[in-house]
Backbone as ProteinMPNN parsed JSONL, in Angstrom:
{"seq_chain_A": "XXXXXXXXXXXXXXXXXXXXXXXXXXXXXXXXXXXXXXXXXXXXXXXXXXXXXXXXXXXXXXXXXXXXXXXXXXXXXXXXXXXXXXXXXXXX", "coords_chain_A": {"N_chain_A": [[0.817, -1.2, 0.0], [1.632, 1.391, 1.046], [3.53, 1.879, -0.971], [2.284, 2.247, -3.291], [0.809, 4.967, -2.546], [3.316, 6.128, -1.822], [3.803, 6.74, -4.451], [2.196, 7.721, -5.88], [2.268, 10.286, -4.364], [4.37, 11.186, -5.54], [3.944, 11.675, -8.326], [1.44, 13.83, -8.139], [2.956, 15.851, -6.33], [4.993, 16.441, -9.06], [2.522, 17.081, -10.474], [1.798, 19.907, -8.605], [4.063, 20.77, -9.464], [4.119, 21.502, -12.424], [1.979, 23.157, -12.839], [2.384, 25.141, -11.084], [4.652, 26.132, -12.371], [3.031, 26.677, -15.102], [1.32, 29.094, -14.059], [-0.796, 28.476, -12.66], [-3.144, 28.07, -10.28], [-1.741, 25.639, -7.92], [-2.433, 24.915, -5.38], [-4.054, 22.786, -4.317], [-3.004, 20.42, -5.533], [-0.136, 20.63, -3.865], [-1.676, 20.23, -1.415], [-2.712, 17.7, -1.685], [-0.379, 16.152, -2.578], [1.368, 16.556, -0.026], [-0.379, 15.117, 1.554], [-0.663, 12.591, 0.666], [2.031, 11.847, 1.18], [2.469, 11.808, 3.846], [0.746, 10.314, 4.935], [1.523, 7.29, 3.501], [4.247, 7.106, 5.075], [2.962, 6.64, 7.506], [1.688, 3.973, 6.556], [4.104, 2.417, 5.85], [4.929, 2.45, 8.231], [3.029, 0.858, 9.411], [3.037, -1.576, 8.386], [5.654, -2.583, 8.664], [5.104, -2.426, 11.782], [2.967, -4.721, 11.461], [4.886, -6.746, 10.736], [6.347, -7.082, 13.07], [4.804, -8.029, 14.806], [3.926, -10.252, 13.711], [6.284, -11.56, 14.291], [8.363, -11.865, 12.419], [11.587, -11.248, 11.563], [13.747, -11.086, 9.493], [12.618, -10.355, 7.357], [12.126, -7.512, 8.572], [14.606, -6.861, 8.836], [15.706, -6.686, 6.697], [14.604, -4.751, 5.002], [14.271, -2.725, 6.7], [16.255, -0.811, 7.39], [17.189, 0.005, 4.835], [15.138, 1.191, 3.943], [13.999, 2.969, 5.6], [16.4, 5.165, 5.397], [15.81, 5.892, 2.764], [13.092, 6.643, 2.773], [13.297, 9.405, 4.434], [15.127, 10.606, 2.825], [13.158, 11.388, 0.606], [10.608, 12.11, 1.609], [11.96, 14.264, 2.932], [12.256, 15.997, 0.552], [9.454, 15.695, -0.995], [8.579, 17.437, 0.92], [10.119, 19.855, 0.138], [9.712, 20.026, -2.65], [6.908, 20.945, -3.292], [6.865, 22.668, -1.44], [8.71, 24.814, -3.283], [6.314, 26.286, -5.12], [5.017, 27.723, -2.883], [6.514, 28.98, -1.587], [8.02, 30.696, -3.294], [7.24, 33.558, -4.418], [7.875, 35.181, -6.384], [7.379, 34.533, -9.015], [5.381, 34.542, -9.623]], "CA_chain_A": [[0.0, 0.0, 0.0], [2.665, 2.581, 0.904], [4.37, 2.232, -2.83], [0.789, 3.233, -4.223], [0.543, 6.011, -2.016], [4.227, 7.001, -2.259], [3.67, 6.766, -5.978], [0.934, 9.214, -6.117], [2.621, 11.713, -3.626], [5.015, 11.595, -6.226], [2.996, 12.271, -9.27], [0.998, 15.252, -7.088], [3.968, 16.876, -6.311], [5.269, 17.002, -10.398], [1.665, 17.735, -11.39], [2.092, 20.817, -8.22], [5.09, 22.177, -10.079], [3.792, 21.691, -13.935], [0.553, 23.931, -12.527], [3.303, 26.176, -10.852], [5.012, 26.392, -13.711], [2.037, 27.286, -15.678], [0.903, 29.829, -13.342], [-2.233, 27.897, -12.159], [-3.349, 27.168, -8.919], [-1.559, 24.778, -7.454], [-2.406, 24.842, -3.807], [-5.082, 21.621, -4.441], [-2.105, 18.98, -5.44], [0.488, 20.713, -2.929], [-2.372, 19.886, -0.133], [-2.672, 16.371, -1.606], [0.941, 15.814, -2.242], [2.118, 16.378, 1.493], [-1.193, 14.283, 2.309], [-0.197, 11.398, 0.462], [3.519, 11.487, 1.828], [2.03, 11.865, 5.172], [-0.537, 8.163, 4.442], [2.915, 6.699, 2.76], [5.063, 6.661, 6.098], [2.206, 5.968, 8.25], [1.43, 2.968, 5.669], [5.125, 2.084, 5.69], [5.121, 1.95, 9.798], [1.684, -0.798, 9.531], [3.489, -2.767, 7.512], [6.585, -2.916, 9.937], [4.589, -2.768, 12.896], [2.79, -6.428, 11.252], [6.073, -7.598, 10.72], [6.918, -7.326, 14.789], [3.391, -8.98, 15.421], [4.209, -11.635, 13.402], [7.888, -11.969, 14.372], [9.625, -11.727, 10.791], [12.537, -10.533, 11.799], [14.334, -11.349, 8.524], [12.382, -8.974, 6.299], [12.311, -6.161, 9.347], [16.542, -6.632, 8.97], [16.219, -6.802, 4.769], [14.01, -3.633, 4.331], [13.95, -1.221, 7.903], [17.646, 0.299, 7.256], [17.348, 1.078, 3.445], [13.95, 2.228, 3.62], [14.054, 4.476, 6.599], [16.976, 6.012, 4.62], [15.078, 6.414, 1.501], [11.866, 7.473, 3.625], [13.734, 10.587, 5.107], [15.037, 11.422, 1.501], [11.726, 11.333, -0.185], [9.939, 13.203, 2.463], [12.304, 15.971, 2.757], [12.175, 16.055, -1.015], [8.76, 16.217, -1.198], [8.207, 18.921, 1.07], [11.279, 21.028, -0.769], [9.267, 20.212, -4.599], [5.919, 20.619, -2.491], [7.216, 24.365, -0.82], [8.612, 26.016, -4.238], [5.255, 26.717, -5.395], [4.16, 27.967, -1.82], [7.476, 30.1, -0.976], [8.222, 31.536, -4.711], [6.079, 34.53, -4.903], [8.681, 35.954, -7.693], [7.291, 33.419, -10.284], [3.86, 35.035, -10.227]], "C_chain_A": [[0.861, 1.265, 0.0], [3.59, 2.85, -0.655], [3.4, 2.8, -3.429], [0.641, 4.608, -3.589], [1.955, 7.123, -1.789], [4.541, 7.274, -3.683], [2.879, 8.158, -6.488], [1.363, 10.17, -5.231], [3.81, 12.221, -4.974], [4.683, 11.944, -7.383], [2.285, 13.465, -8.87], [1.916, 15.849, -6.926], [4.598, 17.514, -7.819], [3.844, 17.702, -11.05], [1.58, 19.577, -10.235], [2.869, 21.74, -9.022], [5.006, 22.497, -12.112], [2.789, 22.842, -13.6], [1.379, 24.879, -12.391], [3.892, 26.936, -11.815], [4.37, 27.312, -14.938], [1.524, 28.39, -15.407], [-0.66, 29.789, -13.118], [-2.01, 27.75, -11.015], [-2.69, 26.045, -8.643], [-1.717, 23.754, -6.16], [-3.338, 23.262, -3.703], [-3.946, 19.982, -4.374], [-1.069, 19.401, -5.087], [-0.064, 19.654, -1.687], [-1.997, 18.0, -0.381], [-1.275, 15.344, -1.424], [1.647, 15.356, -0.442], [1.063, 15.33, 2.175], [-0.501, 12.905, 2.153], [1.069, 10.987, 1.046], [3.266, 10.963, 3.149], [1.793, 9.917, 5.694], [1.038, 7.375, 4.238], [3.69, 6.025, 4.383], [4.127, 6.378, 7.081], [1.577, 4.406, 7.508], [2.531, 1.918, 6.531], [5.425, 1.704, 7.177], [4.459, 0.743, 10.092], [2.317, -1.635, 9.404], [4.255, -3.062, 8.194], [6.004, -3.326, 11.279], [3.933, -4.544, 12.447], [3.821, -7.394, 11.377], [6.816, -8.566, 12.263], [5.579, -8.28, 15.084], [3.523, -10.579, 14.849], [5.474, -12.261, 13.585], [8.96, -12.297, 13.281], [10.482, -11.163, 10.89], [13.637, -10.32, 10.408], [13.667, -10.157, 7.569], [12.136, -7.698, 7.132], [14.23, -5.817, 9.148], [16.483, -6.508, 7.659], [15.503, -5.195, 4.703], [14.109, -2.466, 5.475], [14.997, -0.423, 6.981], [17.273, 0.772, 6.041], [16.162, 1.236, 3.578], [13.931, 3.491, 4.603], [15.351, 5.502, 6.354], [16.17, 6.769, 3.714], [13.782, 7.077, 2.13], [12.234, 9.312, 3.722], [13.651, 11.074, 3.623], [13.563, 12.3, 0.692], [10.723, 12.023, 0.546], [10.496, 14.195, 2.695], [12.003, 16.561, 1.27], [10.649, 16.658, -1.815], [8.125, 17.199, -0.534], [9.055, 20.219, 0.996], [10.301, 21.075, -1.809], [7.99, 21.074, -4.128], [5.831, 22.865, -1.75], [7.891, 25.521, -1.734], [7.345, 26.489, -4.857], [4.898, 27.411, -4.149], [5.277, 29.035, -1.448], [8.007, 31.333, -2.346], [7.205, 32.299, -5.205], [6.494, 35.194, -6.083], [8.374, 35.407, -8.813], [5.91, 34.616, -10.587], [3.985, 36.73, -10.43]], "O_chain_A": [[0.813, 2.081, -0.921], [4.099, 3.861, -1.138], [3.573, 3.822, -4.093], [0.266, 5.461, -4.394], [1.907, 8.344, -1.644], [5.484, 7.992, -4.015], [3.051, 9.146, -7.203], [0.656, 11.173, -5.332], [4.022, 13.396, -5.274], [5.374, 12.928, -7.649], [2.737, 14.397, -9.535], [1.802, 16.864, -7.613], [4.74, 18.731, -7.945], [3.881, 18.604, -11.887], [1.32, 20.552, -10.94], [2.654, 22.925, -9.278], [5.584, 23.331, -12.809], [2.935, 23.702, -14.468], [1.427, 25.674, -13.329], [3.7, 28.128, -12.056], [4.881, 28.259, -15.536], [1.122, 28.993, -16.402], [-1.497, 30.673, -13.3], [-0.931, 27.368, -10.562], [-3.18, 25.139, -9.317], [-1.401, 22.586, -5.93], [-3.043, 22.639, -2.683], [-3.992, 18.983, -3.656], [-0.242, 18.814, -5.785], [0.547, 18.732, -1.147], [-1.341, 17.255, 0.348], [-1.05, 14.376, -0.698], [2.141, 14.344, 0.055], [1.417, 14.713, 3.179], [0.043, 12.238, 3.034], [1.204, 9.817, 1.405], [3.722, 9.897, 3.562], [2.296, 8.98, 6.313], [1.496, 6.89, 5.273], [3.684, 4.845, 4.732], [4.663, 5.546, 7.813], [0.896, 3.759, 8.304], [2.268, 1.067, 7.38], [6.121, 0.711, 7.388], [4.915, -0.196, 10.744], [2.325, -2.571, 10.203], [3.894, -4.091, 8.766], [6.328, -4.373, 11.84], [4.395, -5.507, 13.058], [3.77, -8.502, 11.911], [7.337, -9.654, 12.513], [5.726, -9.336, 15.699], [3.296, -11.663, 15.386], [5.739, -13.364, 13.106], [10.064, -12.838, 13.355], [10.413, -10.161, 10.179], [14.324, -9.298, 10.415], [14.303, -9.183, 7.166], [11.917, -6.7, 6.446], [14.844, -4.764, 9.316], [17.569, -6.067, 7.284], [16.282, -4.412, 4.161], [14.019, -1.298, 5.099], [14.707, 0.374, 6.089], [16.987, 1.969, 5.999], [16.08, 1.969, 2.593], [13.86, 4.689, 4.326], [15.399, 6.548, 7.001], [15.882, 7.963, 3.805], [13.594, 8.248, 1.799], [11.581, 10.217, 3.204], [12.701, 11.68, 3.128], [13.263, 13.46, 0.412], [9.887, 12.589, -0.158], [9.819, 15.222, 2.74], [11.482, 17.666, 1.115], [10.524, 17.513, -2.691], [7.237, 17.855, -1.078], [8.835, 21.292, 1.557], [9.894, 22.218, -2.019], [8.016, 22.164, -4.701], [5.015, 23.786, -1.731], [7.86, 26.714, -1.432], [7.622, 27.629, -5.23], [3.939, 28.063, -4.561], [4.824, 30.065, -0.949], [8.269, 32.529, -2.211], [6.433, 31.988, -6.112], [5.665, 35.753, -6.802], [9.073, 35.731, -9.773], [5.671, 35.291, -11.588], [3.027, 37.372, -10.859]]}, "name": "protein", "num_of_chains": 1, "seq": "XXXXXXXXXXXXXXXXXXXXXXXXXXXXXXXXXXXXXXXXXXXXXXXXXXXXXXXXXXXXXXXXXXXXXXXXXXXXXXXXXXXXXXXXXXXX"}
């Protein structure tokens, strides 16, 4: 579930800065963007948290470390792509 929902934060955020770009409204798939990121790592915790309930320790040791790397990235990332439309008043 979290790949579908970090999929679509990531699509929302490029369609944010094509709108930006354009000089359309964007504020609609900013909001959704940071929503979906939001859903994504709360997804991405379920799924770990099942893992401890069921005692899989083997895929909590194959996927925690490189994802909670890539997590951080991808969430600062999208609220940098996510905050030039919202802090760049010089565009409009």
């Amino acid at each position: 579930m979290w790949i579908v929902l970090g999929t679509s934060a990531i699509i929302t955020a490029i369609l944010n800065l094509v709108l930006f770009l354009k000089n359309k409204d964007a504020k609609w798939f900013r909001h959704i963007s940071l929503s979906l990121t939001a859903l994504t790592l709360c997804a991405f915790y379920s799924n770990d948290a099942n893992w401890v309930i069921q005692e899989n320790w083997s895929a909590l040791l194959d996927v925690v470390p490189t994802m909670s790397k890539a997590l951080w990235v991808l969430t600062i990332a999208s609220i940098l792509i996510n905050s030039i439309s919202l802090f760049n008043k010089s565009h409009r």
